[in-house]
N, C-alpha and C positions, 0 to 999 in steps of 0.2 A: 689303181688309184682312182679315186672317184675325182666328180667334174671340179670339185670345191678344194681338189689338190689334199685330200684326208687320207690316208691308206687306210683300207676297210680289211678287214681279217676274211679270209676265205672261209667258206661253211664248208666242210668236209663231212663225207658218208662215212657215221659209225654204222657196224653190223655185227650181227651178231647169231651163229650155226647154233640154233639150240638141238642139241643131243646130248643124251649121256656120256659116261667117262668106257663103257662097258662097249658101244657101238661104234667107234673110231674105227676107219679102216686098218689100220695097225694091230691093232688086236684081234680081230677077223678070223685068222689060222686057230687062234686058242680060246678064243669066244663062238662057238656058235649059236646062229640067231635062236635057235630052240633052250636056250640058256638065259634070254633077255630078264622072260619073265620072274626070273630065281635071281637076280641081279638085283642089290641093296641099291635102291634108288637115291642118285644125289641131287636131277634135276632141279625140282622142285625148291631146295635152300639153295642151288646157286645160281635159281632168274630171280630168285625172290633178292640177293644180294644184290644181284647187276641193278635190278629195278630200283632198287634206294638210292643205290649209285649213281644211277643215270641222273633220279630226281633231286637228288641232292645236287645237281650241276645243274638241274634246268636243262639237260640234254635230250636229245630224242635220238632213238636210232632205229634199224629195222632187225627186228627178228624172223632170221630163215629158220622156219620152223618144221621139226618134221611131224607127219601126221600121226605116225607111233606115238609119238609123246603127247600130241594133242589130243586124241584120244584118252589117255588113260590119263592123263592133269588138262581135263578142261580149261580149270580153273587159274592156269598159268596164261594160258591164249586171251581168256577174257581178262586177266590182270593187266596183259600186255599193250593190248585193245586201249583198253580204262585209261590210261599210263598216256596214254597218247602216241604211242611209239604203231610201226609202220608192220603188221602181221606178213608175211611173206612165206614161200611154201620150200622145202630143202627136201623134199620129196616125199615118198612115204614110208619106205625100210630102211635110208640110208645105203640104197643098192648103186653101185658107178654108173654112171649113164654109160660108159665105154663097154660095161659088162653085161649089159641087157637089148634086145634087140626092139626094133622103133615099137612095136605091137608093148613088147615087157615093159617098151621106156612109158610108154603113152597110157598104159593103163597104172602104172605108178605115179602121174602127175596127175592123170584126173581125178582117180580117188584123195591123194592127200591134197588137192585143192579144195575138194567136195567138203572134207571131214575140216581144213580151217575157215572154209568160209559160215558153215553150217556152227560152227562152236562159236566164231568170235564175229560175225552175225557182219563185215564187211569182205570186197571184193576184193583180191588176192591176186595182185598184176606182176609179184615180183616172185621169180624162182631161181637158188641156187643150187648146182648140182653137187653133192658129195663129192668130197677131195679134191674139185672143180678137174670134173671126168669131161669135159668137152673138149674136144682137139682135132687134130688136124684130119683125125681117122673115122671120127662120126660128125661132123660140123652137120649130118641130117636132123640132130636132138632139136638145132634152133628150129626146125618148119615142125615136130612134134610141142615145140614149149608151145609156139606159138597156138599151134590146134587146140591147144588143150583152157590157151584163155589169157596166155598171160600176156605183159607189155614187153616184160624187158626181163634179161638173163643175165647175171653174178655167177658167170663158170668157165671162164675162159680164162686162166693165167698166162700172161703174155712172159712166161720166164723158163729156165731147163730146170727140171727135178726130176728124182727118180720114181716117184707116181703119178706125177702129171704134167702139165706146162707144154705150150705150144710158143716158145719165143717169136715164132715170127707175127703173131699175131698183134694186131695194131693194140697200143697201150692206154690210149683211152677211149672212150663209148663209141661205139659203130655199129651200124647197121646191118643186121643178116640179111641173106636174100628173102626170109620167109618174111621179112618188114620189122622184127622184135629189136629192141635194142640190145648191144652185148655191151655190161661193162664191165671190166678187168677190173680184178685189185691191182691196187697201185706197183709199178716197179719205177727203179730206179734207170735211168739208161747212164751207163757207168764204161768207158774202156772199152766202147763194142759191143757191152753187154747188156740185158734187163737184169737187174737185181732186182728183189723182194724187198718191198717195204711198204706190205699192208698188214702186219698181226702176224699173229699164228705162234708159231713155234720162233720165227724171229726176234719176235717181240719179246718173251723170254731169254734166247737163249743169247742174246745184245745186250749191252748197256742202254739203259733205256736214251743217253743223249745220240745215241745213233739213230733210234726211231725219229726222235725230234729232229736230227737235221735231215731224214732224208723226206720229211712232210713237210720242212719248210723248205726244201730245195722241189720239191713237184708246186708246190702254191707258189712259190716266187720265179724261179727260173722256169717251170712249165708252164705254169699259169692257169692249171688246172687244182679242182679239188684233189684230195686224197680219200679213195676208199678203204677202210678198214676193216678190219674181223676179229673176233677171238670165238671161245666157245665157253660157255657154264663151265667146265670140267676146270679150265686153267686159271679157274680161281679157287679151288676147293685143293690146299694142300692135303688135304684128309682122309682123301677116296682111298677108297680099298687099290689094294697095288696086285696087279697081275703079274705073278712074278715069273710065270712059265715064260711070258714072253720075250723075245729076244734081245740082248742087250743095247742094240740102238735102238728100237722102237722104246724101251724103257726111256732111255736115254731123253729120247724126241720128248717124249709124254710129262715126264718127269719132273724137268728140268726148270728149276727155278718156278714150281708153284705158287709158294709162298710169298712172290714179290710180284704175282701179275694184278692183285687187286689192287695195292698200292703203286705201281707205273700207270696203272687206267687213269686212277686218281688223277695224276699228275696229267696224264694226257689231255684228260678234261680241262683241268685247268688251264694249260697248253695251247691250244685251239678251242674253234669253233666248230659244234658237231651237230647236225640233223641227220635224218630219214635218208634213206634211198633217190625213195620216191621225189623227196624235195629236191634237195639237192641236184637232182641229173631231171628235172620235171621238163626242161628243155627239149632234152633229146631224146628224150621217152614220148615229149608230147603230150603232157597232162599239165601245162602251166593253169593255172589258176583253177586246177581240178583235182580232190583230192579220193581216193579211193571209194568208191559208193557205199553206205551201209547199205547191207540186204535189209527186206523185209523178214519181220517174225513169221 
């Protein structure tokens, strides 16, 4: 509540993993990367949807972008740039930071920082890692993010999954040893437990008033933002369906396409949403400082 006794609405971090529906770790076993480029491209119409979206709200958020795709659609990075929204780096093959060693990790965040800074022509401080692969068993990624340029890291899920999540890890922004900031997507702490409740596939596969109360239970009883995610893909009921793939991954992927561009909708309306960068500019340490444009 502010001094004049108003309640003020919390600004909370929308985000947003740009990649394809074809490069999901899920589909990995029956996709391989030598496959990409034979792959019926959806990226492209579904930033171009989120981007209307966003501005039709007057919203800003960050796109974790991977360098595959900024590469081969420029013109999405510079859109993104244009838009006003927060360019950010998701690696550059979509490879697990758990499955690459510090030498593989390091030369995959330099390049795809090289290739977004170079396309959308400002400085790139924020990296998330695929399937948020940082955990208890390589926490060395944070002193390579940090080498390689950035401020701060979106790859730590403080919750238990069967591909990722380190629960004991603290639930909101902390500091690694290497100095970078870590901020988790949001969970709930529920019974003992962290629950999920930043996107993804929960956000789908929920009634959307469950999202809504577990973002207004982190902003009022935690007192913190809520960070968020989805991906292009979970707005695009229309993509090509891989059907070789197994029936929960189907399941995960599948499920309720059709109703995630209308619950964002609503989310928008719902809350207040900004950047990364904004929003956490505190703890990051860039108050009143906002990503540098490069020189041409």
């Amino acid at each position: 509540m502010s001094p004049g006794g108003i309640d003020i609405p919390t600004t909370n971090a929308m985000s947003i993993d740009v990649e394809d529906y074809f490069q999901v770790a899920a589909f990995a076993p029956w996709i391989d990367r030598s496959r990409w480029e034979t792959m019926p491209c959806r990226v492209e119409r579904n930033v171009a949807l989120i981007l209307e979206l966003l501005g039709r709200r007057h919203s800003r958020a960050t796109f974790f972008t991977l360098g595959w795709i900024a590469e081969r659609y420029p013109h999405l990075v510079r859109e993104i740039v244009a838009a006003g929204h927060e360019l950010a780096s998701h690696g550059y093959g979509h490879l697990r930071a758990s499955e690459q060693s510090p030498d593989e990790f390091r030369s995959d965040l330099i390049r795809a920082k090289a290739i977004l800074e170079d396309i959308g022509r400002v400085e790139v401080i924020g990296y998330r890692a695929p399937s948020f692969s940082i955990g208890e068993d390589n926490l060395w990624a944070h002193d390579v993010i940090a080498e390689a340029g950035h401020l701060y890291s979106s790859s730590v899920y403080p919750i238990a999954h069967d591909h990722y999540g380190m629960p004991a890890a603290p639930r909101f922004p902390w500091r690694t040893r290497s100095g970078i900031v870590e901020i988790p997507p949001s969970s709930l702490r529920l019974l003992g437990r962290n629950l999920p409740a930043s996107g993804g596939g929960y956000f789908r596969l929920l009634p959307y008033p469950v999202s809504r109360w577990g973002i207004r239970r982190i902003n009022g009883l935690d007192r913190q933002p809520c960070i968020f995610y989805f991906h292009p893909w979970e707005v695009d009921p229309d993509q090509p369906r891989i059907e070789q793939a197994g029936a929960r991954s189907r399941f995960r992927h599948y499920l309720n396409l059709g109703k995630t561009a209308g619950r964002l909708e609503r989310l928008l309306l719902d809350f207040r949403w900004d950047r990364v960068d904004r929003v956490y500019a505190e703890a990051i340490g860039v108050c009143g400082r906002a990503p540098a444009p490069l020189a041409a």
